[in-house]
N, C-alpha and C positions, 0 to 999 in steps of 0.2 A: 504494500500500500504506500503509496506515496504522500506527501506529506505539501502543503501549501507552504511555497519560501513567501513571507509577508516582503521581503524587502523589492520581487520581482512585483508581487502586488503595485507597492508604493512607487515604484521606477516606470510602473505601466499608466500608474492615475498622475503620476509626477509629468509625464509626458504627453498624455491625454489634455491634462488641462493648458501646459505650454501651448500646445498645436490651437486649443480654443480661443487665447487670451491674444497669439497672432493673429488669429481670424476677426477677432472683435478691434485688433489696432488699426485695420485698412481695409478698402475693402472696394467694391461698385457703390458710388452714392445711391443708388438705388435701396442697398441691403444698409447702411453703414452713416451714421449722421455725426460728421467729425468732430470734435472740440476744438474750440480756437485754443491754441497755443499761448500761453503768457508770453511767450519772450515773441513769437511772430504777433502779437498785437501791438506787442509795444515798438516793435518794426513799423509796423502799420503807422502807427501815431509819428515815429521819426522820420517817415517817410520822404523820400527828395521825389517828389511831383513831376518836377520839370525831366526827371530820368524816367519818372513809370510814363508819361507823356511822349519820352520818343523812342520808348521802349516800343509803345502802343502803336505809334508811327509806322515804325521798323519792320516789328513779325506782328503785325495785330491789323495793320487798317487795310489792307489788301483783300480781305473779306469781312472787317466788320466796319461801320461805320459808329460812331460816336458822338456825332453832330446832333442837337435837339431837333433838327429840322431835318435830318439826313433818314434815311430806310434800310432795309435790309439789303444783302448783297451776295456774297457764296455761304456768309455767315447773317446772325440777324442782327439787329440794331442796337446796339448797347446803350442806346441813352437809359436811363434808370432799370439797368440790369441787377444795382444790387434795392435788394427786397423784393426782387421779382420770381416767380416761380419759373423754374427751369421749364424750358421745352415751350412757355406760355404766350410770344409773341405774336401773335394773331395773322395769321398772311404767311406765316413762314413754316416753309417743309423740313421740319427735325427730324434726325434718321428715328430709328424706332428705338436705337438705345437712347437716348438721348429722353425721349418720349415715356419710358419706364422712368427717370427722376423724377418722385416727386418731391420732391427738396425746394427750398426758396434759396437764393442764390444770397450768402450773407459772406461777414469777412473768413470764418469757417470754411464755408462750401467752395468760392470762389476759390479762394487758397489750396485749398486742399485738390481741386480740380487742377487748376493753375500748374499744381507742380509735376504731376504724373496721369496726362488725360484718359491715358491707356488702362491705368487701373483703376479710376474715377467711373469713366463712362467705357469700358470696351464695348468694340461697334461703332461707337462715335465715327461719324463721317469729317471730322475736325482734323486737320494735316498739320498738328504742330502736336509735337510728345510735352510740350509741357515748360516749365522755368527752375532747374534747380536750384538755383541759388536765391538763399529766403529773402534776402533783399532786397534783389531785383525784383523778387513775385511780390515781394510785399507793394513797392515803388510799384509794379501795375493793381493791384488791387486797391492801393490809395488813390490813383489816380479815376481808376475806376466809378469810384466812391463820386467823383466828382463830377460824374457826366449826369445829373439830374439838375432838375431845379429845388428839390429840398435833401440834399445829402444825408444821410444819413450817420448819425453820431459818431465818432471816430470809438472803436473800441475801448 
């Protein structure tokens, strides 16, 4: 008769819950609603404008526009994208992954999409992998912040 080792027990739920607790750090916005980061907010708040501005220029305005008077383009329109519900611009054909968010696009979501779109939305019909470096993302997610007529509170 063989005998139950508890410590293979322990090293099987030790590793069960690891594999759970990565699963709960990332994920498809779809399944996974991110926490803003304290130190990426406080990014947010130091943010240099005039760089997430021609960041936005650069790799962003070639399909989106940003202009209060401007429309949608290969991408949709970002004037008051953030507090907006993903996928929710009226007129505009979102892939269908894109279409399973239902998330509001806040300093969290944006961010969090912003840096790895692949793992945010896979599927996504969007031809840019994303912004590693948190400054830069943070610099387009402030600037972001600013394409409305009532901005929403700096974090």
């Amino acid at each position: 008769m063989s005998m139950i080792n508890p410590s293979r027990i322990l090293a099987g739920l030790a590793l069960g819950l690891a594999a759970a607790c990565a699963q709960a750090e990332s994920g498809p916005l779809k399944d996974y609603d991110p926490p803003l980061d304290p130190a990426f907010a406080e990014q947010i708040r130091q943010a240099d404008l005039e760089a997430g501005a021609a960041f936005f220029e650069r790799k962003c305005s070639q399909c989106h526009d940003g202009f209060k008077e401007g429309g949608d383009f290969k991408g949709p329109h970002l004037w008051n994208v953030m507090g907006r519900k993903a996928a929710a611009r009226e007129g505009f054909r979102y892939s269908p992954a894109m279409r399973e968010v239902k998330r509001t696009w806040t300093y969290a979501t944006l961010g969090y999409y912003l840096k790895d779109t692949e793992t945010a939305v896979p599927g996504r019909e969007m031809n840019f992998v994303g912004i590693a470096d948190d400054a830069t993302r943070a610099n387009v997610v402030a600037y972001l912040r600013t394409l409305s007529d009532a901005p929403e509170p700096l974090p």
